[in-house]
Every structure is written in structure tokens, then in C-alpha cells.
C-alpha positions as CSV (number, residue, x, y, z in Angstrom):
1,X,11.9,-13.2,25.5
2,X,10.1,-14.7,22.3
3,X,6.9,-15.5,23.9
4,X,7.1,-12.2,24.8
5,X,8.1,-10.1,21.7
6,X,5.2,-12.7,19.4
7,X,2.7,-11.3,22.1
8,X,3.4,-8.0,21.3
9,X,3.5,-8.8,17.6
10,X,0.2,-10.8,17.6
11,X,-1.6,-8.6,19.9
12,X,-1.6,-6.1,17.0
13,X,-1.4,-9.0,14.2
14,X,-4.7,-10.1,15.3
15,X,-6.6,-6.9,14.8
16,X,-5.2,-6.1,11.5
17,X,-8.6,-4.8,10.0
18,X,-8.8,-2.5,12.6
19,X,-4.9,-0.7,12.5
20,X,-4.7,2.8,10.6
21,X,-1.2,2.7,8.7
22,X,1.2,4.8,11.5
23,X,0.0,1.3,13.3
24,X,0.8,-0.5,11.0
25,X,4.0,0.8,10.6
26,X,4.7,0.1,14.9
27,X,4.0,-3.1,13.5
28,X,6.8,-3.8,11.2
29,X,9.0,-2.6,13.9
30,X,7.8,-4.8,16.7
31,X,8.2,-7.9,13.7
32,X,11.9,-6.5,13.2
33,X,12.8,-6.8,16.8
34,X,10.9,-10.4,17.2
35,X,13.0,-11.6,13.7
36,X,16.1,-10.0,15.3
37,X,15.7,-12.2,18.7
38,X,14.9,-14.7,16.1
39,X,18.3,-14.7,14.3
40,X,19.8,-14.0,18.0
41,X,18.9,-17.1,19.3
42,X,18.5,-19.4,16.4
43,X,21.0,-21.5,16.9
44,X,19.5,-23.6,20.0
45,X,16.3,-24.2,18.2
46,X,15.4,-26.4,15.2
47,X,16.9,-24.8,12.3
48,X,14.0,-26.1,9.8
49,X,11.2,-24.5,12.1
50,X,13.5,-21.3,12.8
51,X,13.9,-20.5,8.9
52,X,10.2,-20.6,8.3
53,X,10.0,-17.8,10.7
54,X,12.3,-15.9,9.5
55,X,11.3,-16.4,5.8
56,X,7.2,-15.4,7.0
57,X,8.1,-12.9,8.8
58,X,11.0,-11.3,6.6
59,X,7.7,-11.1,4.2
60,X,5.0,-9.5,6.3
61,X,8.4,-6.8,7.3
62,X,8.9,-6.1,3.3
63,X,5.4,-5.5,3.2
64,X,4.6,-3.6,5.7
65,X,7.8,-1.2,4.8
66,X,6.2,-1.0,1.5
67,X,2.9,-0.2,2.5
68,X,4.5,2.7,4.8
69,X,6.7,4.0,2.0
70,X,3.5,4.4,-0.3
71,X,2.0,6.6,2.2
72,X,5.1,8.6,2.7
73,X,5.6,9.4,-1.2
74,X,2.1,10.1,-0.9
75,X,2.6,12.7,1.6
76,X,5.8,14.1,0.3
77,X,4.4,14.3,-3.7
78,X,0.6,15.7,-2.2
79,X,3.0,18.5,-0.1
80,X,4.7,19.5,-3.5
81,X,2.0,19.9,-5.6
82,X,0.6,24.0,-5.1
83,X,3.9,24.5,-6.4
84,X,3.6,23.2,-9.5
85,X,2.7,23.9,-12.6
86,X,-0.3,22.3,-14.9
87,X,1.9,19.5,-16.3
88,X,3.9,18.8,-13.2
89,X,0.7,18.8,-10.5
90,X,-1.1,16.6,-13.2
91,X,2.1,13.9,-13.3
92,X,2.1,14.0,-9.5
93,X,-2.1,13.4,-9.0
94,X,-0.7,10.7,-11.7
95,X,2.3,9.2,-9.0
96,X,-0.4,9.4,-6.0
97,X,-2.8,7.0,-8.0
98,X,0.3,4.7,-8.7
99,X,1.3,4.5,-5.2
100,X,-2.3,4.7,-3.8
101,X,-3.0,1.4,-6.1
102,X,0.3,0.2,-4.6
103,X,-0.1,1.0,-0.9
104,X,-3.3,-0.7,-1.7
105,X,-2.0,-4.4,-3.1
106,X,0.5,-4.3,0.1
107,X,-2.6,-3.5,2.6
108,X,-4.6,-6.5,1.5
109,X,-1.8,-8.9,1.2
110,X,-0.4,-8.2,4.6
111,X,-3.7,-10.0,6.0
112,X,-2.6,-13.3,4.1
113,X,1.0,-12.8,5.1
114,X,0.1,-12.4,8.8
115,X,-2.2,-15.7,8.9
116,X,1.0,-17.6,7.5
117,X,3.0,-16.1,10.1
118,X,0.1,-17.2,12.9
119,X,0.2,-20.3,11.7
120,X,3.6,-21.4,12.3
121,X,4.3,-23.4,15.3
122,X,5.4,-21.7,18.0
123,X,9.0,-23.0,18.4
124,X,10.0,-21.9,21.4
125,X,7.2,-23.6,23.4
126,X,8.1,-26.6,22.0
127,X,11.7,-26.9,23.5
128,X,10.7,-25.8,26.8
């Protein structure tokens, strides 16, 4: 069952450059259901090696999340402003650049937190 949910994770892990963001975001939940089996079975499997997982890929989740919420508030502040006035459309154009700059940071870290995450041994084929 891990070998098979870190296929499905790496499959789209290994093509990050190439994902638009509604990927991305099948992403994080394919990394929640590997770090969920994770947790499941942690207990026969060296606690040490099983932590670092969970730690890396806790990480890349957060980050994706954020990266996703950016471009929801995005959508949902874009969507209100023809209805507002001067003032109000000019602080919204002001919260899209905050969370664009945001959404930004998360995109380019997610590539260094996903090479951490490749990196790590692959537990579960050692105690075979």
C-alpha cells in the first residue's frame, strides 16, 4: 500500500514544473492520504525513518494548502470587485498582489520541499 500511494505521489511530484495549481492541489491530497497510511502503519517500521516522513511531508502538505488558498482568495476577492467602490476595488487589487506574491513564495518552495521528500529513503522497501 505505500509503494503504491508514493507512486502516485511521485508520479506527479516529479513533474512539478509542469502541474497548473488545481494539480497541484490533487497533489496535497494524494500526500495526505500517503502521510495518513504513514501514521497508520508507523508502528512496524523504524520510528526515526518514519518521523522524517512525516515531518517532509507534513511540510510539502502545508505548502501546498497555502499555495491553493492563495488562489482561492484570489478568486473570491477578483469575484467581489465590480461591486465595489474606488477605495474598496483599489484595497482588493491591493489583497490580490499580497496573496499573488504569497501564492508565489509557496510555488517555488514546494520544488525544494518535494526533492527533500524524494530524497528520503524509502522505508518500506527496506523491511521487506
Amino acid at each position: 500500500l505505500l509503494a503504491d500511494r508514493w507512486r502516485r505521489v511521485s508520479r506527479q511530484g516529479n513533474r512539478l514544473d509542469r502541474i497548473d495549481v488545481p494539480g497541484l492541489h490533487d497533489m496535497r491530497i494524494k500526500v495526505k492520504k500517503l502521510r495518513y497510511l504513514i501514521d497508520f502503519t508507523k508502528t512496524i517500521f523504524n520510528e526515526k525513518q518514519v518521523l522524517a516522513w512525516e515531518n517532509h511531508l507534513g511540510a510539502l502538505q502545508d505548502a501546498l494548502g497555502t499555495l491553493n488558498d492563495g488562489v482561492t482568495a484570489r478568486g473570491l476577492i477578483h469575484g467581489m470587485m465590480p461591486t465595489l467602490e474606488k477605495d474598496g476595488a483599489f484595497a482588493a487589487g491591493l489583497l490580490i498582489a499580497w496573496s499573488d506574491g504569497r501564492t508565489l513564495r509557496h510555488r517555488n518552495r514546494i520544488g525544494k520541499l518535494w526533492a527533500e521528500v524524494a530524497d528520503l529513503p524509502l522505508f518500506w522497501e527496506a523491511s521487506t
